[in-house]
C-alpha positions as CSV (number, residue, x, y, z in Angstrom):
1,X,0.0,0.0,0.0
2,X,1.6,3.6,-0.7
3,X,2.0,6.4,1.4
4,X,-0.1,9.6,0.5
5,X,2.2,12.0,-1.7
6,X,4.3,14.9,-0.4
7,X,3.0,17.9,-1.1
8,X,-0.6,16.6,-1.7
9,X,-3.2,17.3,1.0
10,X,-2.9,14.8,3.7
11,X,-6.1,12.2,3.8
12,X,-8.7,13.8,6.2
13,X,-9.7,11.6,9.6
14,X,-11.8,11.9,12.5
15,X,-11.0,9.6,15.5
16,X,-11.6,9.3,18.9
17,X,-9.2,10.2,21.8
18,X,-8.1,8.3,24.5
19,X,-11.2,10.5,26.4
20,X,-13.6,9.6,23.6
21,X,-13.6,13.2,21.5
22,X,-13.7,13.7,18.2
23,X,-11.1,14.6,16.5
24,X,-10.4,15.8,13.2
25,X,-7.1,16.7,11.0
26,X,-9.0,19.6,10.2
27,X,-8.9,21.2,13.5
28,X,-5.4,22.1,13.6
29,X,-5.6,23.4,9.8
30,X,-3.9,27.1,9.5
31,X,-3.5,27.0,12.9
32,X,-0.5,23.6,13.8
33,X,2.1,21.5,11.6
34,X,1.1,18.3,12.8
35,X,3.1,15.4,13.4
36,X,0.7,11.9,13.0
37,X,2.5,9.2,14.0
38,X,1.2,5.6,13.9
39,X,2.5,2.9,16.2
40,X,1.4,-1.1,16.9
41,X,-0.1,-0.9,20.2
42,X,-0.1,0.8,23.5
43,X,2.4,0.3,26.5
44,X,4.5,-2.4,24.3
45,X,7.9,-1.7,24.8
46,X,8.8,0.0,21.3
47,X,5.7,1.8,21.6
48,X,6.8,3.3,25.3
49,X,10.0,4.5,24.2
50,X,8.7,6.0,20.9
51,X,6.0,7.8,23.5
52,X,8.0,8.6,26.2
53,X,10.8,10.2,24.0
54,X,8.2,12.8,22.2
55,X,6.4,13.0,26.2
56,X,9.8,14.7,27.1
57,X,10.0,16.8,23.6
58,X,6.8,18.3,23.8
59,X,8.1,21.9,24.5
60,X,10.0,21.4,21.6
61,X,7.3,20.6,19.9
62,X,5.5,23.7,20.9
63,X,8.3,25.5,19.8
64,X,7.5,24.6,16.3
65,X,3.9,25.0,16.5
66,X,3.7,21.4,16.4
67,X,1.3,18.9,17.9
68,X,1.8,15.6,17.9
69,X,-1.2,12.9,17.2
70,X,-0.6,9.0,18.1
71,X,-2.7,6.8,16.2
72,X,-3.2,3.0,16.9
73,X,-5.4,0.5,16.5
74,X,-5.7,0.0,19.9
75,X,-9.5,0.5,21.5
76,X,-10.9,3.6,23.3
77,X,-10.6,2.2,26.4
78,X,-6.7,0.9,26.5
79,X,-5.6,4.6,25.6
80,X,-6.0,6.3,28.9
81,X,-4.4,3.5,30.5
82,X,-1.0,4.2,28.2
83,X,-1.2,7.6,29.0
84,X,-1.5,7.4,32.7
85,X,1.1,4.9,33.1
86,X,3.8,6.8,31.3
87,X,2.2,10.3,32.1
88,X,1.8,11.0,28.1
89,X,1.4,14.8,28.0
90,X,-0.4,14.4,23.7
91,X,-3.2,12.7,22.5
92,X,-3.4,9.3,21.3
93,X,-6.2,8.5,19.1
94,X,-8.2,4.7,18.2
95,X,-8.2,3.4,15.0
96,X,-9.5,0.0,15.5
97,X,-10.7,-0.8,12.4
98,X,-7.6,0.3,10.9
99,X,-9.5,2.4,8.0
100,X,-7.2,5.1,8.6
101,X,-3.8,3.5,8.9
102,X,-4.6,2.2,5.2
103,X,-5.8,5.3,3.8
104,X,-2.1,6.5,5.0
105,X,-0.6,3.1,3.8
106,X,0.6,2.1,7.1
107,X,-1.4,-1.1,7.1
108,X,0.2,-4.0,5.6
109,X,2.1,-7.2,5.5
110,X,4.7,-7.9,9.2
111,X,7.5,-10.2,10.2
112,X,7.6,-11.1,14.0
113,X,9.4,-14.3,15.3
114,X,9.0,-16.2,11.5
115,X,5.5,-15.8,11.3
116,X,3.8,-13.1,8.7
117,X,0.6,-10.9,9.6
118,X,-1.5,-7.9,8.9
119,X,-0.7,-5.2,10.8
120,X,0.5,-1.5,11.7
121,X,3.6,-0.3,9.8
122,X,5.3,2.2,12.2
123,X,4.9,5.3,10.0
124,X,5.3,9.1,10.8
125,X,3.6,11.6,8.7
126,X,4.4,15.8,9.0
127,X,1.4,17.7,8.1
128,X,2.2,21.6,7.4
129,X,-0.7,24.3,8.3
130,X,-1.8,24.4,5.0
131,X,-3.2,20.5,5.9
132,X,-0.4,19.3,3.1
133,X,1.9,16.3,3.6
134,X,5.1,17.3,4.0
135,X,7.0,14.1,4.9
136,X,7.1,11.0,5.1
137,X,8.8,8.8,7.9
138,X,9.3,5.1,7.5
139,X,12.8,4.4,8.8
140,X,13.7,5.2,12.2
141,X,14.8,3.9,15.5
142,X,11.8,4.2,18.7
143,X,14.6,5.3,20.5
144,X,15.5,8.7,19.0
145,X,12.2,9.1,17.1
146,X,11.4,11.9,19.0
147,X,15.0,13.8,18.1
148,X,14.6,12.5,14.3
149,X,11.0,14.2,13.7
150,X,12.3,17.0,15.6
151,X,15.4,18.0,12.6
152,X,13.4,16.8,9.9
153,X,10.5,20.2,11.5
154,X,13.5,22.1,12.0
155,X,14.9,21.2,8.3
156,X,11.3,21.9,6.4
157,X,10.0,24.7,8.4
């Protein structure tokens, strides 16, 4: 499945938070850049790091007029859970039926432990103000996510 193209308005969504609001890509047009980052599944360990390191960013992030948006395809429920166990300072949103990970073409074929499934492709997406993709982010490291995303706002804005 392929990513939405640079420069092309990123695919519109509405998804619940981890308190069970709606929320839209819209809302933050001309006002945020938006960093929508999917990953697997709440308070696994990849996932924590990825989330704690961009927890500990987020003035950075506000420096840039940045928000950051965590989408899995964990449930509702499971979110707030993730959030209060590693004090998560951005919202996380539900995408349990995946619709939106594949209209971004982060939903496909895995590898764990020799067996092959469907699932989440960890995937970061920038989003300028205008609501247009501005990068795409398939190769990085949970570890210094955070500090990657971070140069690459720094490099295009």
């Amino acid at each position: 499945m392929a990513h939405p193209k640079i420069g092309n308005l990123a695919p519109a969504f509405t998804l619940l938070d981890q308190e069970g609001n709606k929320v839209s890509l819209k809302d933050f047009r001309d006002s945020k850049n938006v960093v929508l980052y999917f990953y697997p599944k709440a308070m696994t360990p990849g996932c924590t790091v990825q989330a704690c390191g961009i927890r500990d960013s987020k003035k950075e992030f506000e420096k840039r007029d940045t928000v950051v948006l965590g989408v899995s395809p964990d449930a509702v429920a499971r979110l707030p859970k993730f959030i209060e166990k590693q004090e998560l300072n951005f919202t996380l949103l539900s995408d349990e039926d995946h619709a939106i990970a594949e209209k971004y073409g982060c939903w496909g074929m895995k590898k764990f432990m020799g067996k092959e499934f469907m699932g989440l492709i960890r995937t970061t997406f920038i989003i300028g103000k205008d609501g247009r993709l501005l990068k795409v982010m398939d190769k990085f490291k949970t570890k210094t996510h955070h500090e990657d995303v971070l140069a690459v706002l720094d490099e295009l804005l």
